[in-house]
C-alpha positions in Angstrom: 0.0 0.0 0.0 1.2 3.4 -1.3 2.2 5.5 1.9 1.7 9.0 2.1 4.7 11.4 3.3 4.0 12.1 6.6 4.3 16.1 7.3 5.2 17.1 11.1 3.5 20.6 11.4 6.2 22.9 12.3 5.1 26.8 13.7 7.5 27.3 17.0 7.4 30.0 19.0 9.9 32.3 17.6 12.0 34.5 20.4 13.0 38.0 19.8 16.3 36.6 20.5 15.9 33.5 18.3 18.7 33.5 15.2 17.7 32.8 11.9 20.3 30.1 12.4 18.4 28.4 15.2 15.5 28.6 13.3 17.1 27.1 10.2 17.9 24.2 12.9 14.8 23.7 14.2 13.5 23.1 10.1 16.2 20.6 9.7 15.1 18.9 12.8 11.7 18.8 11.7 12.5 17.7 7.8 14.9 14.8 9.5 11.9 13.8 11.8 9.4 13.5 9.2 11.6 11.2 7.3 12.2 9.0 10.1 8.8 8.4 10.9 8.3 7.8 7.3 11.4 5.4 6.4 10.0 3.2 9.8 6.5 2.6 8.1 7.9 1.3 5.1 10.6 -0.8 6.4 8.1 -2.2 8.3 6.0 -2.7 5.2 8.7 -4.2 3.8 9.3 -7.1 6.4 5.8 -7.8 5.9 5.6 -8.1 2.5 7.8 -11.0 3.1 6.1 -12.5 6.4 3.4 -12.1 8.6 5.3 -12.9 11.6 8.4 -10.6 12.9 10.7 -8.0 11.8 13.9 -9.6 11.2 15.9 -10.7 13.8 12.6 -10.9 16.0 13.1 -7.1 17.3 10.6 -6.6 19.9 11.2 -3.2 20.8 9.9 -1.1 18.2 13.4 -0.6 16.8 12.4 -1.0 12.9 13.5 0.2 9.5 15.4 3.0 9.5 15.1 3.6 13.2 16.9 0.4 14.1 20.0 2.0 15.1 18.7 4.9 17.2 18.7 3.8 20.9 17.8 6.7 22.9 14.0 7.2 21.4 12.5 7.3 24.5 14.7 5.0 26.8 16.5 7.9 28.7 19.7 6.8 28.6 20.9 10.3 29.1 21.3 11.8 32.5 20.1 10.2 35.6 17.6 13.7 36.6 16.5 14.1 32.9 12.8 14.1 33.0 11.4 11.2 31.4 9.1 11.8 28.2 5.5 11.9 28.8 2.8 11.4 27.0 -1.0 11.7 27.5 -3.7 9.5 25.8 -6.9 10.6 25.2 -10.1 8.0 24.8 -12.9 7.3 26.4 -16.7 6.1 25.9 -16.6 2.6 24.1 -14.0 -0.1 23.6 -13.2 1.5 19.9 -11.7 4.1 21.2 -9.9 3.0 24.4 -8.6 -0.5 23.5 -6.4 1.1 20.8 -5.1 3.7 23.1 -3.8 1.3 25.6 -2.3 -1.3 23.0 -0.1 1.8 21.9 0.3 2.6 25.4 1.6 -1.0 25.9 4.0 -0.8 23.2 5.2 2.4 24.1 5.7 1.2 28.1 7.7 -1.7 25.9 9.8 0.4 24.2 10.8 3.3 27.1 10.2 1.6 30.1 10.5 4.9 32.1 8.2 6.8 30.0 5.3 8.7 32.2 1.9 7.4 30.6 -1.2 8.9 31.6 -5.0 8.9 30.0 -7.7 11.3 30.4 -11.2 9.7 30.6 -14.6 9.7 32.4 -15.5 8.0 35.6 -18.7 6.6 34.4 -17.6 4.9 30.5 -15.4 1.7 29.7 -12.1 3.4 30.6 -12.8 4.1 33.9 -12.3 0.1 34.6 -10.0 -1.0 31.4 -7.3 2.2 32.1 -6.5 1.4 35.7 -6.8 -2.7 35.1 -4.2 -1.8 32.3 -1.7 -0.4 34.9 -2.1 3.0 33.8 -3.1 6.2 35.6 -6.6 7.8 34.6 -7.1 11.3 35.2 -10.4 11.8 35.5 -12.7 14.9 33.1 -15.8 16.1 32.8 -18.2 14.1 29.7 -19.0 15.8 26.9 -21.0 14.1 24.2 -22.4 15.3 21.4 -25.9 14.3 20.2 -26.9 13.7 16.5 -28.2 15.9 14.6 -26.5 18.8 15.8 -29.6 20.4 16.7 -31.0 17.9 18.8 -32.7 19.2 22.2 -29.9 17.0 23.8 -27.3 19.6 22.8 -29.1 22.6 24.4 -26.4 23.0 27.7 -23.4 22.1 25.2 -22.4 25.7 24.8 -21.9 26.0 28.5 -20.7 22.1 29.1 -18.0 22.2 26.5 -16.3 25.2 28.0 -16.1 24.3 31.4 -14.9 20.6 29.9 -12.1 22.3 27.9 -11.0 24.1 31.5 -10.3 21.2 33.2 -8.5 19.5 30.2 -6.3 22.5 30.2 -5.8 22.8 33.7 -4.6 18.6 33.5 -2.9 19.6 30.4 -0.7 22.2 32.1 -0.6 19.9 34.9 0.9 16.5 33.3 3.1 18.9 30.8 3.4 16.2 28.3 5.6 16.1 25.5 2.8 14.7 23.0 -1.2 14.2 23.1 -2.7 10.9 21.8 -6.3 11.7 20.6 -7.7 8.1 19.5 -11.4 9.9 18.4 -14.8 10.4 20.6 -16.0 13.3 23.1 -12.9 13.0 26.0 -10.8 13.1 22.8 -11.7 16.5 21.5 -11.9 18.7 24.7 -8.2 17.3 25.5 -6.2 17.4 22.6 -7.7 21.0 22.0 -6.4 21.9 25.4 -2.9 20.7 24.4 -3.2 22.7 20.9 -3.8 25.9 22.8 -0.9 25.2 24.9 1.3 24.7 21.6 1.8 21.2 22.7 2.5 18.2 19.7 -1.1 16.1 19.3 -1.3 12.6 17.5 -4.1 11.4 16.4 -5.5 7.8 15.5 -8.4 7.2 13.1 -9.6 3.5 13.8 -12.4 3.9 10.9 -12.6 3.9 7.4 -15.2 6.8 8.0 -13.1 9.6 10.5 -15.2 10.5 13.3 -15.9 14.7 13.8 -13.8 14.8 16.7 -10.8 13.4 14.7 -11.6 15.5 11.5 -11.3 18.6 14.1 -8.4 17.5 15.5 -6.7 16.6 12.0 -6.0 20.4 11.2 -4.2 20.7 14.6 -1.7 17.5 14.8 1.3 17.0 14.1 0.8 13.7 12.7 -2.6 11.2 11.8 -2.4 7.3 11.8 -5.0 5.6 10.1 -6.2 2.5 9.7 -7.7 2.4 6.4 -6.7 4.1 3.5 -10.0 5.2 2.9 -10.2 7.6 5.6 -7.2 9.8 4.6 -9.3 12.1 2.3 -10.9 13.4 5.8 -7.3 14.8 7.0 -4.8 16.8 5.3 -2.5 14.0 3.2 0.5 15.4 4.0 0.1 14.1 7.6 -1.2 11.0 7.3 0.5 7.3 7.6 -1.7 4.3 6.8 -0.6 2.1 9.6 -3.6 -0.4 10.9 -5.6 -0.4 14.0 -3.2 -1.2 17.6 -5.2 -4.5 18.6 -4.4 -6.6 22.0 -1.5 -7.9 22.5 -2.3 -11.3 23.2 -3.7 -12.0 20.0 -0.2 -11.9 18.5 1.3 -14.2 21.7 -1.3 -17.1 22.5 0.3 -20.0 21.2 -2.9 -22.9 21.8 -4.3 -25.3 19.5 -7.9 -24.5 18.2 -8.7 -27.7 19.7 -7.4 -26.8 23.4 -9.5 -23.3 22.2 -12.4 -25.1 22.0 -12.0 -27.1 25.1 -11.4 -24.3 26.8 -15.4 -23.2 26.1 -16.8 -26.3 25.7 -14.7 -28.4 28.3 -17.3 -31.1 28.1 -15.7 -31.9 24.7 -12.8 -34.3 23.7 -10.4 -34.0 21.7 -11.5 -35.9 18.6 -15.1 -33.6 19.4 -12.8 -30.4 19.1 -11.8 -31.0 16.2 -14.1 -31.9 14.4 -16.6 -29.0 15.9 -17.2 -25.9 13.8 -17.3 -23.0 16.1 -19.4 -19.9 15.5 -18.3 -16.9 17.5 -21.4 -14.6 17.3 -19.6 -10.7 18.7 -22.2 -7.1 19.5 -19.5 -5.4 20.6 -18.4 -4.2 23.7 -22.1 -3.0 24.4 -24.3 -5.7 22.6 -26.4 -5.5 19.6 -30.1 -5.6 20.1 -30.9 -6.3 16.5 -28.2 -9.1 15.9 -29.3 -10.4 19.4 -33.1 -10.7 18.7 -32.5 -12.5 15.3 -30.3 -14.9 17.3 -32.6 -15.3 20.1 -35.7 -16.4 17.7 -33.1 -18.8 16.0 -32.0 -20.0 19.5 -36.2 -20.4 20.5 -37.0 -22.1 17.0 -33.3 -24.9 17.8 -31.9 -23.9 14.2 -28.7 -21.9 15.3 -27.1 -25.6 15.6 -28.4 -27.7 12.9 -25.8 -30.4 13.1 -24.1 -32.2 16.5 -20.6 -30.9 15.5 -22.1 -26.9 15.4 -21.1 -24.8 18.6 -22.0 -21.6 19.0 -20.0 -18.8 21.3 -22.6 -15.7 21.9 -21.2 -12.4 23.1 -24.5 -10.6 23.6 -23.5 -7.4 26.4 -24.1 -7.4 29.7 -27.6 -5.4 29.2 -29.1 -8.5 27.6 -27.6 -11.5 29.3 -30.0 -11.5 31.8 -33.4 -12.0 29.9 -31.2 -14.1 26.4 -29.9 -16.8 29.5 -34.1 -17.8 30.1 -34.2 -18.7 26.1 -30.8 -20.8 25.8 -30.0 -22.1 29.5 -30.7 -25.7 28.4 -28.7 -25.3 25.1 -25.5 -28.0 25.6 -24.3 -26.5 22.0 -24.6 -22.6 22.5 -22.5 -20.8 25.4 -24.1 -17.4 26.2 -21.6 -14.6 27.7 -22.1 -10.8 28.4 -18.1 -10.5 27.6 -15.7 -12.6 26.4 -12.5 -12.3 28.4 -10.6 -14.5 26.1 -10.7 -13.0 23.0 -7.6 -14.8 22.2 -8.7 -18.1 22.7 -12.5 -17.2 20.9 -11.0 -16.3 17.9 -8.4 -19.1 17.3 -12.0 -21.3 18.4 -14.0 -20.2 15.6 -14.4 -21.0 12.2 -16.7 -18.0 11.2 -16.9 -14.8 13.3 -20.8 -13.4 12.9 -20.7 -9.5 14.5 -20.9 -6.0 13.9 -18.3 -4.2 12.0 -16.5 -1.6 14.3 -13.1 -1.1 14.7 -11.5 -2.9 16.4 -13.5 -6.0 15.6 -12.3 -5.7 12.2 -8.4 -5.1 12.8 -9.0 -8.1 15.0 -10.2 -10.5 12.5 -7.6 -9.0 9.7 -4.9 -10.4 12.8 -6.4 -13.7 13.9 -7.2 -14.3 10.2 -10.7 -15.4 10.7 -13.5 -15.3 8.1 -16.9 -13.4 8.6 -20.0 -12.0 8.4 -20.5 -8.5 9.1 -24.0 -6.8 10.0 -22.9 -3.5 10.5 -24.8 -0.8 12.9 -27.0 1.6 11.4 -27.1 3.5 14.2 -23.4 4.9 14.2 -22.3 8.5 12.9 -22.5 8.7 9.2 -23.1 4.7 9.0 -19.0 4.4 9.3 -19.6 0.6 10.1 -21.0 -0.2 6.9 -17.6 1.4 5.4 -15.5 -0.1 7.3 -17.4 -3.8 6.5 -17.1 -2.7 2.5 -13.7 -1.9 3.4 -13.3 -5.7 5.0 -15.7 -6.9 1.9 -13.2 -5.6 -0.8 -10.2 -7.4 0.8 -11.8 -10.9 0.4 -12.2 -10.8 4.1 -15.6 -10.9 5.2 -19.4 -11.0 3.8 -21.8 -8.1 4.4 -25.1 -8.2 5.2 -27.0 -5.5 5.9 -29.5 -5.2 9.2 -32.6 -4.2 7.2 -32.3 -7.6 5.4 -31.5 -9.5 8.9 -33.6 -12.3 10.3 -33.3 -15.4 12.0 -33.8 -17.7 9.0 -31.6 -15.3 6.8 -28.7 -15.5 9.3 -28.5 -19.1 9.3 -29.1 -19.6 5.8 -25.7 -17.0 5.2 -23.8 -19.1 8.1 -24.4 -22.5 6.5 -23.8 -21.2 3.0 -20.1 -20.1 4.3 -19.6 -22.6 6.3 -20.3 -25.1 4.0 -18.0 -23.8 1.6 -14.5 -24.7 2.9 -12.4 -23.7 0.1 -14.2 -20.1 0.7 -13.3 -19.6 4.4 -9.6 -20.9 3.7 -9.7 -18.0 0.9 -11.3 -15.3 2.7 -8.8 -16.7 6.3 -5.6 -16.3 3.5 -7.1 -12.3 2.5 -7.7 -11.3 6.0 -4.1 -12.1 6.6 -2.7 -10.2 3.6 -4.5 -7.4 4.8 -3.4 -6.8 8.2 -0.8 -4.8 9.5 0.1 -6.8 12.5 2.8 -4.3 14.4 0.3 -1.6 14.0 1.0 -0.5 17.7 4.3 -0.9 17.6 4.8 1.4 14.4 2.3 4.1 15.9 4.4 3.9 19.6 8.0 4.3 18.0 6.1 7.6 15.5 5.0 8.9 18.9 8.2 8.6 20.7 9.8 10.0 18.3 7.8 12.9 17.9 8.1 13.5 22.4 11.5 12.8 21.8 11.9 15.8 19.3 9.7 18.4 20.9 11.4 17.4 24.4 14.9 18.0 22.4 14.2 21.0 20.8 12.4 23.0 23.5 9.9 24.1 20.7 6.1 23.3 20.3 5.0 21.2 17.6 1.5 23.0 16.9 
C-alpha cells in the first residue's frame, strides 16, 4: 500500500532573541523527523511483505526500519535527573476508542520503560475500569457528548458544558506537561487534545475507521501527525500528515500460542479432543455493548433450535451485559450454545471459531484481519454517518468478510448465510488467506516508535509542535 509522506506541522514559538540560524535548525530537525517516521512505516512494510510474523531478527522493541540503530528514542539513557518523556492519551466512551489507546500505550511502556503514561477519561464509561486494570493512571474529566443531529434538544447545555470541559482539560494539560497528546477519536478526545493545541503542545491522532469521526476531522487540522487505519479515511485529514498504519489490537492475540482444539476445550470443556476438532465453532460478537438487532435475530433462532443444525455446530454468543439477563431464560438448556455478556478470552475465541458473525467496528475488524478469521458482518445503522457499513465494504473488498446488511437480517436469513459459508470450505480458507494479507500486524508498535519520536523531538528541541 502506497504510503503517504508524513508532514510534522512545524510553527514554533519564535524569540526575539531567536537567530535565523536556530530557526534554520529547528527546520532541519523537523525535515529529519518527518523522514524517520516515514522510512520506519515502510521498512516495516517491507518485512511484511515478506512474512506475517516478525521484523527480522525478532526485534521486539519497536526498533524498525530505518530507526533500528537509534537507541535513545524514549529510553532515557541520558542523565540520571532528565525528565522522562510523557505522553498523554486521550479516549474514552466505548472499547473502539480505548482499546487502541492502551495497545499503543503497551508498546510504548515496551519500548521506554520509564516513560510517564497517563489517559484522560470519564469515571462513568469503559475506561474508567480497562485504564487502571491496564496499569495506567486515569485522570479523570468532565463528559461531553455530542448528540446527533446537531440540533438535537440533547445539545441545548453544550455551549456552557464544553467550555467548562475544555477548562479542566487545560488545567490537567498544564498539569501533566506532556511532550505529545494521543487523541484516538470520541468526546474525552476532543476537549483534550484541543487543550494541548492551545498550549502549543504536539497532538497525534488515530483514526480507527474507514469513515473519520468529527472529533478526529477537528483535530486533524491541529496535529502533528494522523495514523490511520484504512486508506480510505485519509481524504478526511490533510495528506501530507497521514500514515496508513492499521488499527493497535491486543496484544495477546499476536502471543497465545494454543491449539484450536485446546481453544475449543477451553469453552466447551465437556468436549474431547476428537469432538474439538471436528466442531465448527461460530463466534457470534455485538461489541463491547451488545447489539439488540443481531441479538433478537439470534434469540428467535435459538427459540426455533436452528442456530445448531448439526451435532458438531457450537455456538460462542457475546450478547452485552444489558441482555444476558433476559437471552440466558431462552438458551439455558442449550448443551451447544455458550451465552456470555463479555468474552474475556478474545484470544482463545477467535483461534476457536471457524466463522466470526458480529458488527463491524473497529477494532472488531483489525482483530479479525490479525487472527485471520472469516466473517459475516452486519454493521450498525445507528453509528455517525453509517461508518460501520464502510469499514465492512472496506473488510468486503479485501476478500475478508461478507456483508449483510441489518434491514435484510432475520433469523432464518442469518442461518441460511452461516451454512452457506460454512459449507463452503475452500471459501473460508480463501477469505482466512485475504484477512491475513490485509493486516498490519505491528500496528502498535509502528504508531508507539512515531510517537516517541515525535516527544522525543519536541522534548529535544524545547519548541512546540503546533
Amino acid at each position: 500500500m502506497r504510503q503517504c509522506a508524513l508532514s510534522i506541522t512545524s510553527r514554533p514559538v519564535l524569540q526575539s532573541s531567536q537567530s535565523r540560524s536556530g530557526r534554520n535548525s529547528w527546520g532541519r530537525g523537523v525535515v529529519a523527523l518527518k523522514a524517520k517516521i516515514t522510512a520506519a512505516f515502510k521498512g516495516a512494510d517491507h518485512w511484511r511483505k515478506e512474512s506475517h510474523n516478525e521484523p527480522p531478527n525478532g526485534r521486539a522493541d519497536l526498533q524498525c526500519g530505518a530507526l533500528e540503530n537509534e537507541k535513545d528514542s524514549g529510553s532515557n539513557s541520558g542523565s540520571d535527573n532528565e525528565k522522562p518523556l510523557s505522553v498523554l492519551f486521550a479516549a474514552g466512551g466505548t472499547g473502539g476508542h480505548v482499546y487502541p489507546a492502551i495497545a499503543i500505550a503497551d508498546a510504548i511502556r515496551q519500548a521506554a520503560p520509564n516513560a510517564e503514561i497517563h489517559f484522560a477519561g470519564t469515571s462513568e464509561r469503559m475506561e474508567a475500569k480497562a485504564v487502571p486494570a491496564a496499569g495506567y493512571k486515569l485522570h479523570v474529566i468532565p463528559a461531553v457528548s455530542v448528540r446527533r443531529p446537531i440540533w438535537s434538544p440533547a445539545n441545548t447545555l453544550l455551549p456552557f458544558r464544553l467550555p467548562a470541559a475544555l477548562w479542566q482539560c487545560y488545567r490537567l494539560v498544564k498539569r501533566v506537561a506532556p511532550d505529545v497528546v494521543v487523541g484516538t477519536g470520541g468526546y474525552v478526545s476532543l476537549p483534550t487534545c484541543l487543550a494541548a493545541a492551545l498550549q502549543r503542545r504536539a497532538v497525534v491522532i488515530q483514526e480507527q475507521n474507514a469513515y473519520a469521526g468529527l472529533a478526529n476531522r477537528l483535530l486533524g487540522l491541529f496535529a502533528t501527525a494522523i495514523f490511520l487505519a484504512f486508506d480510505a479515511a485519509r481524504k478526511y485529514f490533510p495528506k501530507d500528515k497521514c500514515v496508513v498504519g492499521g488499527n493497535p489490537t491486543r496484544a495477546s492475540l499476536h502471543t497465545t500460542h494454543v491449539s484450536r482444539a485446546e481453544s475449543r476445550r477451553w469453552f466447551f470443556p465437556q468436549l474431547d479432543e476428537r469432538e474439538a476438532e471436528e466442531a465448527q465453532v461460530v463466534l457470534i460478537l455485538g461489541g463491547s455493548l451488545g447489539a439488540a438487532a443481531l441479538n433478537a435475530a439470534l434469540e428467535r433462532g435459538a427459540a426455533a433450535g436452528i442456530l445448531a443444525p448439526s451435532p458438531s455446530r457450537r455456538i460462542i454468543w457475546q450478547c452485552g451485559p444489558r441482555y444476558h439477563e433476559k437471552l440466558a431464560q431462552t438458551v439455558e438448556e442449550q448443551q451447544d450454545l455458550l451465552l456470555l455478556p463479555f468474552v474475556n478470552r478474545m484470544d482463545l475465541a477467535y483461534r476457536a471459531a471457524d466463522l466470526v458473525v458480529g458488527r463491524a467496528g473497529a477494532i472488531t475488524c483489525s482483530e479479525l484481519l490479525v487472527t485471520g478469521t472469516p466473517s459475516l458482518l452486519v454493521p450498525s445503522p445507528n453509528v455517525a454517518q453509517d461508518h460501520q457499513t464502510k469499514n465492512a465494504l472496506a473488510m468486503e473488498s479485501f476478500g475478508a468478510a461478507l456483508l449483510m446488511e441489518e434491514r435484510q437480517l432475520s433469523a432464518d436469513s442469518l442461518i441460511e448465510n452461516v451454512e452457506r459459508l460454512l459449507g463452503d470450505r475452500q471459501r473460508l480458507d480463501t477469505m482466512r488467506s485475504r484477512a491475513l494479507a490485509a493486516v498490519k500486524p505491528n500496528a502498535a508498535r509502528d504508531i508507539a516508535l512515531a510517537v516517541i519520536k515525535v516527544a522525543s523531538f519536541a522534548k529535544r528541541s524545547g519548541q512546540r509542535l503546533v
